[in-house]
C-alpha positions as CSV (number, residue, x, y, z in Angstrom):
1,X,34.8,18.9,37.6
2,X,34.9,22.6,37.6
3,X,33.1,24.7,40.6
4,X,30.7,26.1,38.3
5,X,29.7,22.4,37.2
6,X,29.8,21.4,40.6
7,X,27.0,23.9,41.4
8,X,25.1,22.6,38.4
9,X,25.3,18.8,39.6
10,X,24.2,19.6,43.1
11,X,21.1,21.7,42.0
12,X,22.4,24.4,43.1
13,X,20.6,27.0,40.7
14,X,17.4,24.8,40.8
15,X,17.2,25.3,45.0
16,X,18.0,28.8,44.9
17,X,14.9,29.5,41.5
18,X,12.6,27.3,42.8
19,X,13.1,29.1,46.8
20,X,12.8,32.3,45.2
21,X,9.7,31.8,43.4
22,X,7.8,30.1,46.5
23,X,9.2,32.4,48.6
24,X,7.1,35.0,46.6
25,X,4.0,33.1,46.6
26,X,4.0,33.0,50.5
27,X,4.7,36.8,50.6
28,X,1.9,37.6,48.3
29,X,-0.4,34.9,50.5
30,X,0.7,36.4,54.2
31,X,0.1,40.2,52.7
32,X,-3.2,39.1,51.8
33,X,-3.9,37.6,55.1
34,X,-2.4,39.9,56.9
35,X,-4.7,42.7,55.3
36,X,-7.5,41.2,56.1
37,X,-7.0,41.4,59.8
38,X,-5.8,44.8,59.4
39,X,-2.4,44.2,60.3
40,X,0.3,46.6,60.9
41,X,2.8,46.9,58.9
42,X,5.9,45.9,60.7
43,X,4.5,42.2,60.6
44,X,5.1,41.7,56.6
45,X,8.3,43.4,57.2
46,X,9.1,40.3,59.3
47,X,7.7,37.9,56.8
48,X,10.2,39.3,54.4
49,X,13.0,39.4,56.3
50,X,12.5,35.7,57.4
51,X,12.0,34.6,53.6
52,X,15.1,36.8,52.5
53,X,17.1,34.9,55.8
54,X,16.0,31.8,54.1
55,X,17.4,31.8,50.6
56,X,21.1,31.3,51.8
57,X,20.7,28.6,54.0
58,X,18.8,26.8,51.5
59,X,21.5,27.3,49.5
60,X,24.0,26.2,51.4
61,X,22.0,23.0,52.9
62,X,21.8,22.0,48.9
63,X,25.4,22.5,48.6
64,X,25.5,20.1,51.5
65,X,23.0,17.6,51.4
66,X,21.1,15.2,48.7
67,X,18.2,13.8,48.0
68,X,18.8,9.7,47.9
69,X,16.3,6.8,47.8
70,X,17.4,5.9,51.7
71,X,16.5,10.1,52.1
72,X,18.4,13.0,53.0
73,X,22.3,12.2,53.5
74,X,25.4,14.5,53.7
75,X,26.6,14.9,50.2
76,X,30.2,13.4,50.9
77,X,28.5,10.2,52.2
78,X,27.3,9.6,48.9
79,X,28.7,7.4,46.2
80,X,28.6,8.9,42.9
81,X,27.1,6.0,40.9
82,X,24.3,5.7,43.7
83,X,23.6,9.5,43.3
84,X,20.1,10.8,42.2
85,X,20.7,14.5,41.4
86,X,19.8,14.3,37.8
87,X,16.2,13.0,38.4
88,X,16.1,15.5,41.3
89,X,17.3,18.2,39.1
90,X,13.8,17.1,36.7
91,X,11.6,17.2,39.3
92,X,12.7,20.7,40.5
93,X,12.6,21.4,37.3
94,X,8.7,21.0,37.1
95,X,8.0,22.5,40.6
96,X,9.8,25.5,38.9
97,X,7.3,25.5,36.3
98,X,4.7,24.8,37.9
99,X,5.2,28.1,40.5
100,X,5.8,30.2,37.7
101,X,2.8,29.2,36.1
102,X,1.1,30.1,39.8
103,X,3.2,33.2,40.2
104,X,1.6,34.4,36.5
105,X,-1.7,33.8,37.7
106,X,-1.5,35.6,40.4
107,X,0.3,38.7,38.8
108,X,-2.9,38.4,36.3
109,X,-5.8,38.3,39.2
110,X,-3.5,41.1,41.3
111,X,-3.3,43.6,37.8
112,X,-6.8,42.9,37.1
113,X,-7.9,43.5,41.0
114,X,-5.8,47.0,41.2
115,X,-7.8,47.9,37.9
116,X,-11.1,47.3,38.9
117,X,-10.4,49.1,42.7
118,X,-8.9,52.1,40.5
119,X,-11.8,52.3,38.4
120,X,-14.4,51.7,41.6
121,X,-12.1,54.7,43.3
122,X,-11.8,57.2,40.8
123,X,-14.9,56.8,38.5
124,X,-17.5,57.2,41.4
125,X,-20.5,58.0,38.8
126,X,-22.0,60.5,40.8
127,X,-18.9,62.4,42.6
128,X,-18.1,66.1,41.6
129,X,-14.9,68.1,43.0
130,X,-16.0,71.8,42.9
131,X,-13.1,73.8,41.8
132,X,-12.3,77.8,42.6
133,X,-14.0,79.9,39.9
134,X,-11.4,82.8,38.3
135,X,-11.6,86.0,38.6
136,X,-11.3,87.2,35.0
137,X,-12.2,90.4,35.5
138,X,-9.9,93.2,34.6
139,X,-9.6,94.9,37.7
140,X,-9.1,91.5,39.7
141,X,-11.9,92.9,42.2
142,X,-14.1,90.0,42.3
143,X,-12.3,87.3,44.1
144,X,-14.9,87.4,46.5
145,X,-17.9,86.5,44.2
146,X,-15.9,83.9,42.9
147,X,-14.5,82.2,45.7
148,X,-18.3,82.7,47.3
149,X,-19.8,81.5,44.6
150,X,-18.1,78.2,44.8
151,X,-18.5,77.7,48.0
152,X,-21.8,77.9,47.9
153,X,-22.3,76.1,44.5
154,X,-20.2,73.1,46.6
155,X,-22.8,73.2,49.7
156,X,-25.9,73.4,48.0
157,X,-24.3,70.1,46.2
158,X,-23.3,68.5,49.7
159,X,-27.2,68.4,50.4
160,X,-27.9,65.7,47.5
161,X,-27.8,62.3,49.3
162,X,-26.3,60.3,46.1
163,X,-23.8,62.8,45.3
164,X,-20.2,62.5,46.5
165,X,-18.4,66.0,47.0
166,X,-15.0,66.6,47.4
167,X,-14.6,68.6,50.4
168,X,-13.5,72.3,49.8
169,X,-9.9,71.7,51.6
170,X,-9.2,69.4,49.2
171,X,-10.9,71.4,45.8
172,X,-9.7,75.0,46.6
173,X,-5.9,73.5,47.0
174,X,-6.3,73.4,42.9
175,X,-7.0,77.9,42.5
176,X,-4.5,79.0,40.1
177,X,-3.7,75.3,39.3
178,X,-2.5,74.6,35.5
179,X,-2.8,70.6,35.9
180,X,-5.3,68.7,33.0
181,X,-9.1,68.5,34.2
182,X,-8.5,64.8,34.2
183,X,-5.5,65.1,36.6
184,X,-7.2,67.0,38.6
185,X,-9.5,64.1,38.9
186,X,-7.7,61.2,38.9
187,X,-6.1,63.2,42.2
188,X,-9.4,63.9,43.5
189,X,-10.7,60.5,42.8
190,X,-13.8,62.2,41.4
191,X,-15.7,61.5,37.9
192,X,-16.8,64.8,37.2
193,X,-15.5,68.6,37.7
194,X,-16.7,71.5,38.0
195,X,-15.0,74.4,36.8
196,X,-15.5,78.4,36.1
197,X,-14.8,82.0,36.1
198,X,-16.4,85.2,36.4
199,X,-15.9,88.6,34.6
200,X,-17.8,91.9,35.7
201,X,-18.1,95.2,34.5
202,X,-20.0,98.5,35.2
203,X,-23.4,96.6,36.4
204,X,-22.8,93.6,34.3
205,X,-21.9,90.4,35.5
206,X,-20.7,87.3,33.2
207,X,-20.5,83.7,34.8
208,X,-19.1,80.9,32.9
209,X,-19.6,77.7,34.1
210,X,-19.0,73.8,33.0
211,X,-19.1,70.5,34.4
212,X,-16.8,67.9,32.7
213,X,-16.6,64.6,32.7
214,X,-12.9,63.5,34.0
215,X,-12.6,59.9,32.1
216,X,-13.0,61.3,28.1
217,X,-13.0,65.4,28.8
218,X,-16.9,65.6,27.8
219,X,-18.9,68.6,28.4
220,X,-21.9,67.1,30.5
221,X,-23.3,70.9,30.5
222,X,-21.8,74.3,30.4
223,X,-23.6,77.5,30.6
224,X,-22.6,81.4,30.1
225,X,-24.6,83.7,32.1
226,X,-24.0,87.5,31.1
227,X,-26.8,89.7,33.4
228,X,-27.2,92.4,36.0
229,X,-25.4,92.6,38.7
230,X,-29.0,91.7,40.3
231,X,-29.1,88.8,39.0
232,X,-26.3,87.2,40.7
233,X,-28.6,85.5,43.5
234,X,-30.3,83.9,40.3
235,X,-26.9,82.7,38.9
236,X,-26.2,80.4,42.1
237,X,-29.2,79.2,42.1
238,X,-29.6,77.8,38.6
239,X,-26.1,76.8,38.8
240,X,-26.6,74.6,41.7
241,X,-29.7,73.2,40.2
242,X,-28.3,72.4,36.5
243,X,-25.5,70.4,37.9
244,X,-27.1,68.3,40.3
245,X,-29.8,67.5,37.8
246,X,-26.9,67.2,34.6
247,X,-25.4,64.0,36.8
248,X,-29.0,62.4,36.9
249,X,-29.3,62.4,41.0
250,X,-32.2,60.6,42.4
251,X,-33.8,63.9,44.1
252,X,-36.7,65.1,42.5
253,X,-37.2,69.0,40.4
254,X,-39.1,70.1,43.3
255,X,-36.5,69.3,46.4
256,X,-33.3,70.0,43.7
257,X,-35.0,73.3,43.6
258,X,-35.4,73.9,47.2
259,X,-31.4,72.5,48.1
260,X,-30.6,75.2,45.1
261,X,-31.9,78.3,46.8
262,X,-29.7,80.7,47.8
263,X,-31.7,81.7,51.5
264,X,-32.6,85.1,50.4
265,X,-33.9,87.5,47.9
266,X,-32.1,90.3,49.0
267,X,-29.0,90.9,46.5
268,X,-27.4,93.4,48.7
269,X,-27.7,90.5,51.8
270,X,-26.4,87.9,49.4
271,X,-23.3,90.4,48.3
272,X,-22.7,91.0,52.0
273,X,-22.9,87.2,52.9
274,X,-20.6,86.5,49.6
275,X,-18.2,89.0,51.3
276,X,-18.5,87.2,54.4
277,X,-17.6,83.8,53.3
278,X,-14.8,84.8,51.2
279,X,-13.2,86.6,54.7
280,X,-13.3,83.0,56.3
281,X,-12.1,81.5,53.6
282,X,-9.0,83.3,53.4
283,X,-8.8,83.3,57.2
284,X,-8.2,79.7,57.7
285,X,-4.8,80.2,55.4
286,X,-3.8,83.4,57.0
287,X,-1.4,84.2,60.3
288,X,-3.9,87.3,60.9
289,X,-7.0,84.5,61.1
290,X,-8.8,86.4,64.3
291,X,-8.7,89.6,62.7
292,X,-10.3,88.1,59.1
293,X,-12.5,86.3,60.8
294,X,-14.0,89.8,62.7
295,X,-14.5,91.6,58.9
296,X,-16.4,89.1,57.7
297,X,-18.4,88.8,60.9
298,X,-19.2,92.6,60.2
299,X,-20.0,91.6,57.0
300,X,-22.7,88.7,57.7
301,X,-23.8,91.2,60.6
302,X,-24.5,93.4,57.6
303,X,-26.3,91.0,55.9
304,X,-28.8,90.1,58.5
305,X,-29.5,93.1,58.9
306,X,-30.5,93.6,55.3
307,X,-32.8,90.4,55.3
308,X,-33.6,89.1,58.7
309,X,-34.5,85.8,57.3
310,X,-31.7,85.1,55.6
311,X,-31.4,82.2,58.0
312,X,-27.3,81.6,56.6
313,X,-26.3,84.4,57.5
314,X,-27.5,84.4,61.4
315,X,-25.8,81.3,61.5
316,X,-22.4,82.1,59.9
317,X,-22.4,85.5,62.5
318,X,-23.4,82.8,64.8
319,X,-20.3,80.8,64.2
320,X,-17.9,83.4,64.8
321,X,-19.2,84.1,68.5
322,X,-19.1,80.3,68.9
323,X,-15.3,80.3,67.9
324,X,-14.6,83.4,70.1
325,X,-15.3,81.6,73.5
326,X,-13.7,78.6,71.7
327,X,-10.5,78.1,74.3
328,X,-8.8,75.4,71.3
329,X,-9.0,78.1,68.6
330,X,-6.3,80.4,68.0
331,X,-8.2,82.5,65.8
332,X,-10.5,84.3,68.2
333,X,-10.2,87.3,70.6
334,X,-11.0,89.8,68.0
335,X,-14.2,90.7,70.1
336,X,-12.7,92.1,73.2
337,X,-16.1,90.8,74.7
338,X,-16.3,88.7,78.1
339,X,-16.7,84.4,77.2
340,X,-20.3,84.9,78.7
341,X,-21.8,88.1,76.4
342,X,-19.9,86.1,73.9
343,X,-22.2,83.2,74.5
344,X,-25.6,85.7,74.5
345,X,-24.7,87.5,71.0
346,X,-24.6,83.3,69.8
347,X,-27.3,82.4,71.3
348,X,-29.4,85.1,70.0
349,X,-28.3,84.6,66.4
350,X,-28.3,80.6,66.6
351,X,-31.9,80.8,67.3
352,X,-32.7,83.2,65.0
353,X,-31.4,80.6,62.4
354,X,-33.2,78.0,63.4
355,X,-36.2,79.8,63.3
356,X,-35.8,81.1,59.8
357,X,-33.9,77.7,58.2
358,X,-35.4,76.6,54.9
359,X,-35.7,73.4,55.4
360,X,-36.0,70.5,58.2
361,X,-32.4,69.2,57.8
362,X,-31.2,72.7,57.7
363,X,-33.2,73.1,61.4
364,X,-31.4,69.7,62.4
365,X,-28.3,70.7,62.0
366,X,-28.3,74.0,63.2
367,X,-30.5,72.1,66.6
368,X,-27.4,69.8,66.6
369,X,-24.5,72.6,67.1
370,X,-27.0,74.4,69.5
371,X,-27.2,71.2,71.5
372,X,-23.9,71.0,71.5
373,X,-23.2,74.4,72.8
374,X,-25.5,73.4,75.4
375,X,-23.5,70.2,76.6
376,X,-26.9,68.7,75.7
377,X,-24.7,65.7,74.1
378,X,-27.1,62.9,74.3
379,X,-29.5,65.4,72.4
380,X,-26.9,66.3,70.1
381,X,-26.0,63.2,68.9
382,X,-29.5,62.5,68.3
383,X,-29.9,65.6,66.1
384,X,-26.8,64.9,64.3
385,X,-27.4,61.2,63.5
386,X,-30.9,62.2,62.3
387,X,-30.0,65.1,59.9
388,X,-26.8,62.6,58.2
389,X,-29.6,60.4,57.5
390,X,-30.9,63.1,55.7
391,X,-27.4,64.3,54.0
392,X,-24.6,61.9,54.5
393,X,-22.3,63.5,52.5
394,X,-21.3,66.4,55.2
395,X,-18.3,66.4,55.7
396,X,-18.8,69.2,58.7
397,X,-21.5,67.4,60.1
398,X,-19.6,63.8,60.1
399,X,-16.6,66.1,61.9
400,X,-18.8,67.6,64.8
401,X,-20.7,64.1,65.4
402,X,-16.8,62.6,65.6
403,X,-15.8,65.4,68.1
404,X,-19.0,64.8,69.9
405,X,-18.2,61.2,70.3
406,X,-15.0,61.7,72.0
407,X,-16.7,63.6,74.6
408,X,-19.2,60.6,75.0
409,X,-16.3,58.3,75.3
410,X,-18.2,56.3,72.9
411,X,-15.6,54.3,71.1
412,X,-17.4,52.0,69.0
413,X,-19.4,54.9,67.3
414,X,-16.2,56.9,67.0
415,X,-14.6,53.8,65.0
416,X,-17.6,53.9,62.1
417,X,-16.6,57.2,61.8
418,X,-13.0,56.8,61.6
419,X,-13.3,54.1,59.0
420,X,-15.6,56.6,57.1
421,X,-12.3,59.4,56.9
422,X,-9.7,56.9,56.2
423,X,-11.3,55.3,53.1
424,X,-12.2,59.5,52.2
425,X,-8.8,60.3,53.2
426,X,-6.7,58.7,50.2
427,X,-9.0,61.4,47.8
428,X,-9.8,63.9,50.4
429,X,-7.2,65.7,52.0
430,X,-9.6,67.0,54.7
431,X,-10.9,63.5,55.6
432,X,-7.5,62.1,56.0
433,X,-6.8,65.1,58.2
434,X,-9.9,64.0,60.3
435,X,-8.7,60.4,60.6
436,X,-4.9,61.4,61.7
437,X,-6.4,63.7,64.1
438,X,-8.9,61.3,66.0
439,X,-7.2,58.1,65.3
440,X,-4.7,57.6,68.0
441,X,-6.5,58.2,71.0
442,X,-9.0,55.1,69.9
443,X,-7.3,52.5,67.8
444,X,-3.7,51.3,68.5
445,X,-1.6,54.3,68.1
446,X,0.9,51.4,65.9
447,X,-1.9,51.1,63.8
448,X,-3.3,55.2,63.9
449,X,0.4,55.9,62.6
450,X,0.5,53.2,59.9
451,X,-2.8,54.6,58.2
452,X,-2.0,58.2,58.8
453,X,1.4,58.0,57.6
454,X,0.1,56.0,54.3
455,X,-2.3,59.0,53.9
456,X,0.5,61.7,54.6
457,X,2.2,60.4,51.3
458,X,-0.8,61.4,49.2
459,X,-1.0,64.7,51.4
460,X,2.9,65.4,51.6
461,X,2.5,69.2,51.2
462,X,-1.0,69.7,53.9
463,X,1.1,71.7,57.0
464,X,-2.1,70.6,58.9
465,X,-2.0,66.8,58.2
466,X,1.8,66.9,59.2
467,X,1.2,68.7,62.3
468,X,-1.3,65.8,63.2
469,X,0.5,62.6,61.7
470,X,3.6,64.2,63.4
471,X,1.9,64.0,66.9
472,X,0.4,60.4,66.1
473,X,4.1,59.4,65.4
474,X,4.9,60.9,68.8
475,X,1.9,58.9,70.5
476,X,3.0,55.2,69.3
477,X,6.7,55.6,70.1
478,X,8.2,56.4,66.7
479,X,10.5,59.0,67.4
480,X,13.0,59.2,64.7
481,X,10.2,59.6,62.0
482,X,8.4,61.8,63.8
483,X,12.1,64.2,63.8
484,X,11.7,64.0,60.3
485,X,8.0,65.0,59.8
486,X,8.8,68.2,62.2
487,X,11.6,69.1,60.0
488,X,9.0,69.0,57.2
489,X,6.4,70.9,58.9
490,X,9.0,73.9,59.7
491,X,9.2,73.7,56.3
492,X,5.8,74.3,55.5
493,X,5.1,76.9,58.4
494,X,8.2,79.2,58.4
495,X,8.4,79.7,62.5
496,X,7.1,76.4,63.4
497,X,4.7,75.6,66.0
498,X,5.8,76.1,69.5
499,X,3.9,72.9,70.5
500,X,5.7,70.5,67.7
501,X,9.0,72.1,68.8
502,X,7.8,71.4,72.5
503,X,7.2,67.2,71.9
504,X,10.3,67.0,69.7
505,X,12.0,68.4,72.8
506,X,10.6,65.9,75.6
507,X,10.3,62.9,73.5
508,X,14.5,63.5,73.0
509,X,14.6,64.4,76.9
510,X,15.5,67.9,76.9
511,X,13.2,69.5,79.4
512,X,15.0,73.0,79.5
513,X,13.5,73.7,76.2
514,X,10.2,72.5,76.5
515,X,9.9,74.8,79.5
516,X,12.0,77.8,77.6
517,X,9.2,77.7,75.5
518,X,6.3,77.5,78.3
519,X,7.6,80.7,79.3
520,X,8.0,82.6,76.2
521,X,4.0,81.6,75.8
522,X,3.8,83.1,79.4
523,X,5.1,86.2,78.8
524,X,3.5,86.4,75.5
525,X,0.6,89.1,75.0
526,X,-2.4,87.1,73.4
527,X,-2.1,84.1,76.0
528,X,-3.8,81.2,74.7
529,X,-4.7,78.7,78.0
530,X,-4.8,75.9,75.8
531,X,-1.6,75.3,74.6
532,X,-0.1,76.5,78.2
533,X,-2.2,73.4,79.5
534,X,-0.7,71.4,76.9
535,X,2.6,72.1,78.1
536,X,2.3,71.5,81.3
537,X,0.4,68.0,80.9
538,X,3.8,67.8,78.4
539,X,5.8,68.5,81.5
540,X,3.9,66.7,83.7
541,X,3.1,69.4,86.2
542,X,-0.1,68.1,87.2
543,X,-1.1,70.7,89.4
544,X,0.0,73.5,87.1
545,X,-1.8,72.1,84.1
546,X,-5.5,72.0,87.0
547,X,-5.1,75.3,87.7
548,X,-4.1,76.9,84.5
549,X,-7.9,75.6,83.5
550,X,-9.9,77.3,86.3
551,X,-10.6,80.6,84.7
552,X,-12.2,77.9,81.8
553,X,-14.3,76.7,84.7
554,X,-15.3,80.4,86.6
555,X,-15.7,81.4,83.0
556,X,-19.6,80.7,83.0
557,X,-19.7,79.1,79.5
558,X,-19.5,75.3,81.1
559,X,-18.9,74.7,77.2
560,X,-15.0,76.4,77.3
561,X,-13.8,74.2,80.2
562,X,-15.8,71.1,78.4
563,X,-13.9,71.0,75.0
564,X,-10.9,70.1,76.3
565,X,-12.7,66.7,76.2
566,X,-11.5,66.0,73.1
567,X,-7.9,65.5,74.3
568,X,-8.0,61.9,76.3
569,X,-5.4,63.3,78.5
570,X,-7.8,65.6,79.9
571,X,-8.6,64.8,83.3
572,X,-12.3,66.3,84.5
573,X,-12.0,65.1,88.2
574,X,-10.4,67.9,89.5
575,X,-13.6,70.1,88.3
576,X,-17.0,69.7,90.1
577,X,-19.2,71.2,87.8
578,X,-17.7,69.9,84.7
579,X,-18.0,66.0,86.6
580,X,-21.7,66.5,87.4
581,X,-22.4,67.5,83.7
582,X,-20.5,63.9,82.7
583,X,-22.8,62.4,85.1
584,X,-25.8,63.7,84.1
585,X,-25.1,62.7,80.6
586,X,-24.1,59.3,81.4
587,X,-20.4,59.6,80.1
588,X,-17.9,57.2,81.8
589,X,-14.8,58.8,81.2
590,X,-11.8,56.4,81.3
591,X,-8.5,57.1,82.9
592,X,-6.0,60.1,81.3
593,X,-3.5,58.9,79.1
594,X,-0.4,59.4,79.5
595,X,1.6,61.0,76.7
596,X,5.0,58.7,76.0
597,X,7.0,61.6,75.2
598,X,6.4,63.6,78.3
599,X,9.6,65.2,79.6
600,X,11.6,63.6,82.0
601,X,11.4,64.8,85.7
């Protein structure tokens, strides 16, 4: 008998279909099981490598064994008029059958389950990405009504309880964008867009807007405004107001009027503010951040000036002092001013918001980032839990009650909101930005660089997700990859970061570099004590990295030396003041970590 009909008469064939089809079904059952526990990845890579192992030596035990009515006996042993392979041959024959008729079944219930989780992840009735309105006008001067405009179109709409809004990171990425509506929004994993431009002229002012429906292209509402230059406060208003109530929220006319208002009446205050918030807006993409952020300080300094309630305003020129006595930020120092008159020109705006805000939530939340200031925490946390009961969908809010967490130490709250950015973060680029960023120090760093690396793939080009998924790499031992996401990021930010060139170094053992590059931060002119305490925890130069804080701590804004609490590497012991603040808030702060990539001795 030829080889091939040798294979045949043993089953060969038969063994080697029938292995490969139950080998399949038990992939498909662990990944389900597996999922449900939350399991990282590496342990279905096991389960595939064991199953692949498998099919050979199944293979080769067929070859050398059969099936008899006394049982299993070597092949050679058996005579060939006692042997059974042809009614072993049948009834492999029907378990091949039957699997494949349970493999089709479960390819059905698997296509029909990834349809119905698309559907429930894109179509979200009542989810709206607010897109960048163009500038249509001939001159190209108005990129600062339109971007304003948006902006505040998208956080009027971020006050409706029922209303999911993609968060501006994500929306603005699509300016200048020649992708389909319906793209857009299966990308967005929104149902409905909003689009628009502007044109002006002499003292006229034209405003197209329309919000479409993603799944069929339909214009839910559109609207042309053509008016005075006056009228602009009028326009965002109306706007915000038409759209909410076109997608059939469950507010009522009355409160979808007062979320829609604007804050003043006062169109030169609302040009000035408009001005304002474009400045920021382009300062978070810019090199030059500190000195954007300054001009449009001036300009919502301007604009409280013009309307001292315009309670927006107070708090925007509140902000910026906030950020300049912000020791994490690299964007500040544009004042010249000392950390502590930095903290009285905030404190005198903050409250000047709250006392003019237009609503109770709005008071909240502007309480909340008072408290916070404060190192009222406990109080905080109150005030923030109580106004996202209000408007869950704030996306700002849901980051500083995160941040504030990590001071607390309270893990278990932290976790709720962790969950809350990772199932965001696969439509949201600044939600999975969030999660990669407060991930590791909580969960399993295995398991912080599985789910941020599964996010990074539908973020691939965000310089500020691969900065954090790059350092989460770093934290859970995964060197190599993390090489590869630094290339990528020096990509993205021509010059690098001094910090992600710093890790790369230790984690590969080169010291001399990492402390080439603490010097050249040294020596630099704008010295930012941060990222020189960064490096030296890096290094491990434990007293270096105490005493490069205590200007933070003889600063007299308590709040400087405190947000370094973020980092749980931070160690507060060394500082007496900072300890007795921890104490009086009840925060039992566990041990440092220890980076694994810290540079060898």
């Amino acid at each position: 008998m030829s080889f091939l009909g040798e294979l045949k008469r043993r089953n060969i064939f038969r063994v080697g279909i029938a292995y490969a089809l139950a080998g399949w079904v038990v992939l498909q059952a662990a990944d389900f099981a597996l999922d449900l526990v939350d399991a990282p990845n590496w342990v279905i890579q096991v389960f595939v490598i064991a199953v692949a192992a498998g099919l050979p030596l199944a293979l080769v035990f067929a070859w050398a064994y059969e099936m008899t009515p006394e049982g299993i006996r070597r092949e050679k042993k058996v005579d060939p008029g006692q042997s059974i392979t042809r009614t072993t041959g049948r009834k492999l024959n029907r378990m091949i059958i039957g699997l494949l008729v349970l493999v089709i079944v479960l390819l059905g219930v698997e296509r029909a389950f990834f349809a119905v989780s698309t559907v429930a992840e894109v179509d979200v009735p009542k989810s709206i990405a607010v897109l960048p309105f163009a500038d249509m006008s001939q001159s190209q001067d108005q990129g600062w009504f339109a971007d304003g405009l948006a902006e505040e179109i998208l956080n009027a709409l971020v006050k409706v309880p029922d209303l999911q809004v993609t968060a501006r990171t994500s929306s603005f990425q699509y300016k200048g964008s020649d992708q389909s509506i319906s793209e857009i929004a299966k990308e967005l994993g929104v149902a409905h867009v909003l689009e628009g431009s502007i044109r002006s002229g002499a003292n006229r002012i034209r405003v197209t807007a329309q919000l479409i429906r993603a799944s069929d292209d339909f214009h839910l509402w559109s609207q042309n405004y053509d008016r005075d230059v006056d009228d602009m406060i009028s326009i965002q208003e109306d706007l915000a107001f038409n759209i909410a109530n076109a997608l059939e929220t469950s507010m009522d006319p009355q409160a979808l009027a007062e979320m829609a208002r604007a804050g003043t009446t006062s169109v030169d205050a609302y040009r000035e503010y408009l001005r304002g918030v474009e400045g920021v807006l382009e300062s978070f993409n810019e090199s030059h951040g500190a000195e954007l952020q300054r001009a449009a300080y001036e300009h919502f300094e301007r604009a409280r000036s013009i309307d001292p309630g315009f309670a927006d305003a107070h708090l925007r020129a509140a902000n910026y002092w906030s950020l300049e006595f912000s020791p994490t930020r690299t964007d500040t120092g544009s004042s010249g001013e000392t950390a502590q008159q930095s903290l009285r020109n905030y404190h005198d705006r903050i409250n000047q918001a709250i006392d003019n805000a237009k609503t109770e939530a709005d008071q909240l939340r502007i309480l909340a980032d008072r408290a916070v200031i404060d190192l009222q925490m406990r109080e905080a946390r109150r005030l923030y839990e109580q106004y996202l009961e209000i408007r869950p969908n704030d996306d700002m809010a849901w980051d500083q009650l995160g941040g504030l967490l990590s001071w607390l130490s309270e893990d278990a709250a932290l976790l709720a909101v962790l969950d809350r950015w990772a199932a965001k973060g696969k439509t949201d680029q600044f939600a999975a930005t969030m999660y990669a960023n407060g991930a590791y120090p909580v969960v399993d760093p295995a398991q912080a660089a599985d789910v941020s690396s599964n996010l990074l793939q539908r973020w691939p080009n965000s310089s500020g997700l691969v900065y954090q998924v790059h350092r989460t790499l770093l934290w859970a031992g995964r060197f190599a990859e993390a090489s590869g996401l630094a290339a990528r990021y020096n990509t993205l930010v021509p010059g690098g970061h001094p910090l992600v060139t710093a890790r790369e170094a230790c984690a590969a053992g080169d010291r001399a570099t990492a402390e080439k590059i603490l010097e050249q931060l040294e020596s630099a002119e704008d010295v930012n004590l941060s990222n020189l305490w960064l490096l030296h925890n890096m290094l491990g130069n434990t007293a270096e990295e105490t005493e490069i804080l205590r200007p933070l701590e003889q600063s007299g804004v308590p709040y400087q030396l405190a947000s370094l609490l973020s980092y749980h590497k931070f160690d507060p012991r060394p500082f007496p003041a900072l300890m007795a603040i921890l104490e009086r808030e009840g925060v039992e702060r566990p041990e440092p970590a220890v980076p694994p990539f810290r540079c060898p001795d």
